[in-house]
N, C-alpha and C positions, 0 to 999 in steps of 0.2 A: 171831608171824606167820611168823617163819624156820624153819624145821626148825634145833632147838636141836641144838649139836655141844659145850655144855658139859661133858655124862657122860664127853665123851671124850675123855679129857685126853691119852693117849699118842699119840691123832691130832692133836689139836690143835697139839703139838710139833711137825711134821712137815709143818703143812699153812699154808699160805696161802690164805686165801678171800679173794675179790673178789667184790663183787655187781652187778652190774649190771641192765639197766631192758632189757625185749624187749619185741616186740606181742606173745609169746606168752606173757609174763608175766616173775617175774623168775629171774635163772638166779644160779647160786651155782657159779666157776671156782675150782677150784686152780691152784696154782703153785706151781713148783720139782719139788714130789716127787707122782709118782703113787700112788693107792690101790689095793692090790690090791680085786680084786672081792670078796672074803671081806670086806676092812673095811666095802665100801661100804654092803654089806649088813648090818652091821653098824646102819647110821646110820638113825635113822626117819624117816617121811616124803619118804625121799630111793628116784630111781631113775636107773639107768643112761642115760646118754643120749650117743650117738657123734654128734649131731648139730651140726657146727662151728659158730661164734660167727665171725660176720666180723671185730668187732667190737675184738677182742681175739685179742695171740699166744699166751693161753695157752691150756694143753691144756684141752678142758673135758669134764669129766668128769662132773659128775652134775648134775641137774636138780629144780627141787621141782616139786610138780605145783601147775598153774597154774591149774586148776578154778575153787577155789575163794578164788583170789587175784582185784580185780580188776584188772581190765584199765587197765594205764598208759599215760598221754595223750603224759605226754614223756620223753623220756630222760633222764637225770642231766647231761645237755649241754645240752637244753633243745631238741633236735630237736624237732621235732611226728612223733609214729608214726599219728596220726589224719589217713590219706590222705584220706579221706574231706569231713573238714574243710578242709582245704587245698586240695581238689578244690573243696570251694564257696566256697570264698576267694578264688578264681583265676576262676572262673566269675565269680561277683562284679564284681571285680576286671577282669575283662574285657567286660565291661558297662559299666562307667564309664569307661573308656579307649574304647571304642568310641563311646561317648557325647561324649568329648572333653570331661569333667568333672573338670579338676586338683583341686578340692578335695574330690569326692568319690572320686579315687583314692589320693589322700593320708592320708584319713579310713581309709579301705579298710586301706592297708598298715602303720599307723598300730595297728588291731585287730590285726589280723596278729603283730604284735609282741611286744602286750601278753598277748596267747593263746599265747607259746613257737611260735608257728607258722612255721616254716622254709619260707624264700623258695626254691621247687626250679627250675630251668629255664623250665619252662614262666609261671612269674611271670614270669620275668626278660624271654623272647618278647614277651608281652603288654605288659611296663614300654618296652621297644623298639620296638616297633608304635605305641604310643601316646606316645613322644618323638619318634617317624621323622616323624609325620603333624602333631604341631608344627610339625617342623623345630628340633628342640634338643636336635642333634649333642652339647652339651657335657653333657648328661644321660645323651644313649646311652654316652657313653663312659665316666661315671659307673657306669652301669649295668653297663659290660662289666669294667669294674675290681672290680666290687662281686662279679661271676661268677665272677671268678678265684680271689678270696679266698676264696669258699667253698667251690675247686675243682669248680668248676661250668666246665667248658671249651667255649667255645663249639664247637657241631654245627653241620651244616650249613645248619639252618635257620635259624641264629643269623647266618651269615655268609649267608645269602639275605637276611634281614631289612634287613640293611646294605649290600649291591651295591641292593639295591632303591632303597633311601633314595637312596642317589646315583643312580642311573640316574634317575630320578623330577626328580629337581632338574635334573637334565643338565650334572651334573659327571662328566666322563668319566674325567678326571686319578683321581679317587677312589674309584668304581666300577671301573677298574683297582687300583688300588693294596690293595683290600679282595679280589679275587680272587688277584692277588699273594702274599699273608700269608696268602688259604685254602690255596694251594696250598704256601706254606710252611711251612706248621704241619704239615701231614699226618694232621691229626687226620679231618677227614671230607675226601676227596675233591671238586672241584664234582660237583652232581651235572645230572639235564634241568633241573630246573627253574634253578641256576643260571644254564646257558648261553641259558636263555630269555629271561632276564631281562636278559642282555649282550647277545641277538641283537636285541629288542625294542629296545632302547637306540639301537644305531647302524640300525635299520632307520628306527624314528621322527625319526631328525637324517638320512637320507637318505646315510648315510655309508658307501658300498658297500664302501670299504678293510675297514672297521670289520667288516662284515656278513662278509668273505672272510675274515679274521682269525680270527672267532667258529668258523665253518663249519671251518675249521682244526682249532683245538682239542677242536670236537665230538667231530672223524674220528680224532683223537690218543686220545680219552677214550673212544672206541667208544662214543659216545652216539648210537643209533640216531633221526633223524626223524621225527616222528609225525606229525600230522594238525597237530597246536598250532605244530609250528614251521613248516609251511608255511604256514600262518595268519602265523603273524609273519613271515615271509620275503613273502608277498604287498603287506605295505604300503610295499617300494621302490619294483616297480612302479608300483602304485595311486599313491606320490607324484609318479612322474615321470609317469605317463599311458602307460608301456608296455606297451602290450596283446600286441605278440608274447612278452615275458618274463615276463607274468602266465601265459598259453597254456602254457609251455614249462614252467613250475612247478604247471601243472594235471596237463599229460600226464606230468610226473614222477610227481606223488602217485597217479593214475588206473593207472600201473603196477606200483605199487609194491602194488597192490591195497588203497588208500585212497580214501575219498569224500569229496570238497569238505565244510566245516562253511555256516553259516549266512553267514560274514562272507566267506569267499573270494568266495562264487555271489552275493556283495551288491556287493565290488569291482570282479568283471570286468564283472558286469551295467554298471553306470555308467561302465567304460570303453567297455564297447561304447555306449554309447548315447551317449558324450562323441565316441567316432570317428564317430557315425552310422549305424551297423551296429545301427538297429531289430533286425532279423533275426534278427541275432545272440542279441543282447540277449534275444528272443522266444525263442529256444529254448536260452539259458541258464536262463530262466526254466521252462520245461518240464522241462527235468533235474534241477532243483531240486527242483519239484514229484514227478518219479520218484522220486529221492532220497529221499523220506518228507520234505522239510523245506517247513516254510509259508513264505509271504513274508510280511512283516509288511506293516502298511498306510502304513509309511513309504517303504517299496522299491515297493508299490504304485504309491504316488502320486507315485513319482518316473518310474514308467512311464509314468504315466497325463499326467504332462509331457511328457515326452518322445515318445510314439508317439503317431500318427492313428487315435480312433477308427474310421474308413473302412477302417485297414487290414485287409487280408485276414485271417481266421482269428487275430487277437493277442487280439485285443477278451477272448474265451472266455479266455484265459487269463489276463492277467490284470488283467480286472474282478471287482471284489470280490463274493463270495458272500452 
């Protein structure tokens, strides 16, 4: 199956072969001592190849052709090189965790195993998302130990995955202490979506320290505000019922040359309508409508409490089509 190097015995003196397992088939390295080009060509079946081997420090020098070899599943480690498989593993795999089916993701990784099929990152997200939504921290960490070993270092979606989990429960002590260790490691940066998921945090507990803090870090991080974090910056207001610092966070993002999303023009709507400012309300509801965005028939019907048929010109707007 190998290209035989028996004939040649004064090479053979001189040469250490290793073989090893590639997706490209398998590769045949020396060590120690280099071939001139005259021997290589020498050897049959065999051709030049400068193309490195991550894999290994040695030099590698010549290659069989892989044609008519075939194509190998696992490595001599026992990696899986069939992404492909692992890709429908992981789909799988994320199917039953999404499902919230412990015995059918156990089953899952279980196959996994017994197939040589190597647990890569994106397993590990998925094994995390679906211990988060548990609630069984002593698995996630299970999980994160198990990431290390295979030097699999958590990214930063790894350590989103876990600010979430805590911001979610409303442990704040730990949702800090988990951006803490991101920012310690240095391996990924936070990135928006982490500080959204920090801003969302103390916006939802009503915690304006919490929210000036975040807002801080952003402007340290040169994390530019988007349309989504004014969205999350809207629901202190909207908690407290303050309609001039809802306004004041409108004509921000209006300057900034952004348009309100669905849920901002749905909060101040109901503040104004909570202050009595019908009016208002009526022609937030119009700008909305400019905007390209529909009102749904829960915002509808929450105008439709609130405002007097009778009133002038509202009625057109917004009675349902």
């Amino acid at each position: 199956m190998y290209p035989s190097l028996h004939p040649k015995k004064k090479l053979q003196k001189n040469l250490m072969i290793r073989i090893t397992s590639s997706r490209s088939g398998i590769f045949i390295q020396t060590c120690h001592k280099r071939l001139q080009k005259s021997q290589i060509q020498q050897l049959s079946h065999v051709t030049i190849s400068t193309a490195p081997l991550r894999s290994s420090s040695a030099t590698p020098i010549c290659r069989t052709y892989h044609q008519q070899l075939p194509r190998p599943t696992h490595t001599f480690e026992g990696h899986s090189l069939d992404f492909s498989k692992r890709s429908s593993y992981n789909a799988e795999l994320e199917r039953a965790a999404h499902g919230s089916d412990p015995d059918r993701v156990i089953e899952i990784l279980r196959r996994m195993e017994e197939d040589c099929i190597a647990q890569d990152r994106a397993t590990f997200d998925i094994l995390l998302k679906f211990y988060s939504r548990r609630g069984d921290e002593a698995s996630m960490l299970e999980c994160l130990r198990s990431m290390r070993d295979k030097k699999l270092w958590p990214n930063a979606h790894t350590f989103n995955t876990i600010i979430k989990h805590f911001s979610r429960k409303g442990d704040t002590k730990g949702m800090e202490s988990w951006y803490s260790k991101m920012e310690r490691e240095r391996i990924h940066k936070p990135n928006k979506m982490t500080f959204d998921l920090i801003l969302k945090h103390y916006c939802d507990r009503g915690d304006a320290t919490g929210v000036e803090s975040c807002l801080q870090r952003m402007n340290q991080a040169a994390i530019a505000y988007d349309v989504a974090t004014y969205d999350i910056l809207m629901e202190l207001p909207h908690k407290e019922n303050d309609l001039p610092s809802a306004m004041s966070l409108l004509e921000e993002l209006r300057g900034k040359g952004m348009k309100p999303n669905f849920h901002m023009y749905r909060k101040i709507i109901a503040m104004k309508l909570s202050a009595g400012d019908n009016e208002g309300a009526t022609q937030m509801l119009q700008n909305m409508k400019e905007d390209g965005i529909e009102p749904d028939g829960r915002l509808l019907s929450l105008m439709e409490e609130k405002l007097e048929r009778k009133d002038s010109g509202s009625a057109a707007i917004w009675q349902r089509k």
